[in-house]
C-alpha positions, 0 to 999 in steps of 0.5 A, a space after each residue: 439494461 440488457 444482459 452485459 455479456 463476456 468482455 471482448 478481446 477487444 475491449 479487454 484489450 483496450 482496459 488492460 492497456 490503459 490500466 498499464 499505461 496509467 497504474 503499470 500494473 501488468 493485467 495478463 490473460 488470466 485476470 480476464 473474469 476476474 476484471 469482468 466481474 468489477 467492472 460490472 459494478 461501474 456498468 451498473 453504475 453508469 446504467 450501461 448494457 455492455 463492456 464497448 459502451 464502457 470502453 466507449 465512455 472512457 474514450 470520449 470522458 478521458 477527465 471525468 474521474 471514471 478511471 480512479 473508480 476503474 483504477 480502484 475496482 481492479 485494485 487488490 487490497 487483501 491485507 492483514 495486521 501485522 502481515 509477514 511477522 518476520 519484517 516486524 520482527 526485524 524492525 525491532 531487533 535490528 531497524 529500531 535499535 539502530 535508529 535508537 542508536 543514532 546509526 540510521 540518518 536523521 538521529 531523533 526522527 524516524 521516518 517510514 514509508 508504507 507505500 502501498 498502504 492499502 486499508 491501512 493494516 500495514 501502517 497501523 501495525 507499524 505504528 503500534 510497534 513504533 509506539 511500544 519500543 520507542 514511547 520510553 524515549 522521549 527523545 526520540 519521534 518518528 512519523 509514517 507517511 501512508 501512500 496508495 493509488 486508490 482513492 477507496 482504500 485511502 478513505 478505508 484506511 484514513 478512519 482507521 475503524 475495523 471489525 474484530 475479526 480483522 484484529 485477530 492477529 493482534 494482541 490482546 494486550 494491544 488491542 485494549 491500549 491502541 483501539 477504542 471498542 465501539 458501542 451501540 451500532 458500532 459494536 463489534 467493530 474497533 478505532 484505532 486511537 489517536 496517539 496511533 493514528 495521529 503519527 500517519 499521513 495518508 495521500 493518493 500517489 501513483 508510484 510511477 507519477 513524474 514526481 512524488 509530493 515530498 522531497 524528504 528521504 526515509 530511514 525504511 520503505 515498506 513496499 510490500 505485495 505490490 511488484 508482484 502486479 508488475 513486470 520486470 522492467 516496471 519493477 527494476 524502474 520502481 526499485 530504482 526510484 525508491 533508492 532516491 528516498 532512502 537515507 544511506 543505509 535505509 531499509 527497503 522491506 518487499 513481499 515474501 513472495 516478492 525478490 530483486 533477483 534478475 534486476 538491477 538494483 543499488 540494495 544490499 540483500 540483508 535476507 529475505 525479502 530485506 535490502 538496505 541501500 549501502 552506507 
């Protein structure tokens, strides 16, 4: 195979358009190499010796399942347990009691979103909270349903099996009671148990496809880390759609380095990176 090249403004052109239109997400000027490099791995993958033959195969093969893998090798997927600790920290001292309560829809199941789930720490670590303040009352259950647009991530996520060094901020106390320690090849890496995992429901959905695959409403939604791949009026959309699936006042949880400000929206600005739909 001949030496790949730069990528072309042509056919960076022509990627960046077909990521938008399919995903939303906004591919500007400065991720250039960066989607050079991943996509040198389906160029190998396919034997193929420039970026235009790419584009080509792309064109003339639009069903042939290469744009999830395209999809999937510009994805960003950096997460970690227990990430933004003030959301978690918020889930117990307001979300939990509240639900606990009966002040926050439905008032024996609790209902929460990870709509961006990644490799799974994020839902992981909402289900080790969820299990430690509301295992005391059995009357009480709850379920996490676990969503991404990559197919990689979901298949990561869905073992729930990591290396110790990606368990780092959490407890050790936690990690004895919600982990299982691998042995023989599998030392120095961890399971998360079944009475965590079996509280999770992972499926791909693109968060701008016509329609989302359940019609029930969530008391929180975690949508973290994600508008910021989106612009203005994509992320104004999103906000939007995601007020159909909260309960009145339901939670709707985003990135610390993420805000509503500029945009409209339904919510209510609780604090930072907090918004409740009214009542």
């Amino acid at each position: 195979m001949s030496q790949m090249g730069k990528i072309s403004n042509q056919d960076y052109t022509y990627i960046r358009e077909l990521v938008y239109k399919e995903t939303r997400i906004n591919l500007g000027d400065s991720k250039r190499e960066l989607v050079s490099a991943r996509l040198g791995k389906r160029l190998r993958a396919h034997s193929l010796g420039s970026y235009t033959e790419y584009c080509k195969m792309l064109q003339s093969n639009p069903n042939s399942g290469e744009l999830y893998h395209l999809i999937d090798a510009i994805s960003t997927n950096h997460t970690f347990f227990f990430r933004e600790i003030n959301h978690f920290n918020f889930l117990n001292s307001v979300i939990l009691p509240q639900f606990a309560n009966g002040q926050l829809g439905n008032k024996r199941d609790l209902k929460i979103w990870s709509c961006a789930c990644s490799t799974g720490e994020e839902p992981y670590s909402l289900s080790i909270a969820l299990e430690e303040y509301l295992s005391g009352i059995p009357s009480l259950d709850w379920k996490i349903q676990c969503s991404d647009i990559s197919n990689r991530v979901l298949d990561f996520a869905s073992k729930g099996i990591y290396e110790q060094e990606r368990l780092k901020n959490v407890k050790p106390e936690w990690i004895k009671r919600y982990f299982q320690k691998g042995e023989k090849q599998m030392q120095g890496y961890y399971r998360v148990r079944p009475e965590i995992s079996k509280k999770l429901g992972f499926q791909r959905l693109n968060l701008f496809a016509p329609q989302y695959p359940w019609n029930e409403k969530f008391q929180v939604i975690f949508c973290r880390n994600v508008m910021i791949y989106f612009d203005r009026e994509t992320q104004q959309e999103l906000v939007g759609r995601l007020a159909r699936h909260l309960v009145p006042g339901g939670y709707l949880l985003i990135g610390h380095a993420e805000s509503l400000a500029g945009i409209k929206h339904p919510y209510e600005s609780i604090k930072p990176a907090i918004y409740q739909l009214p009542a």
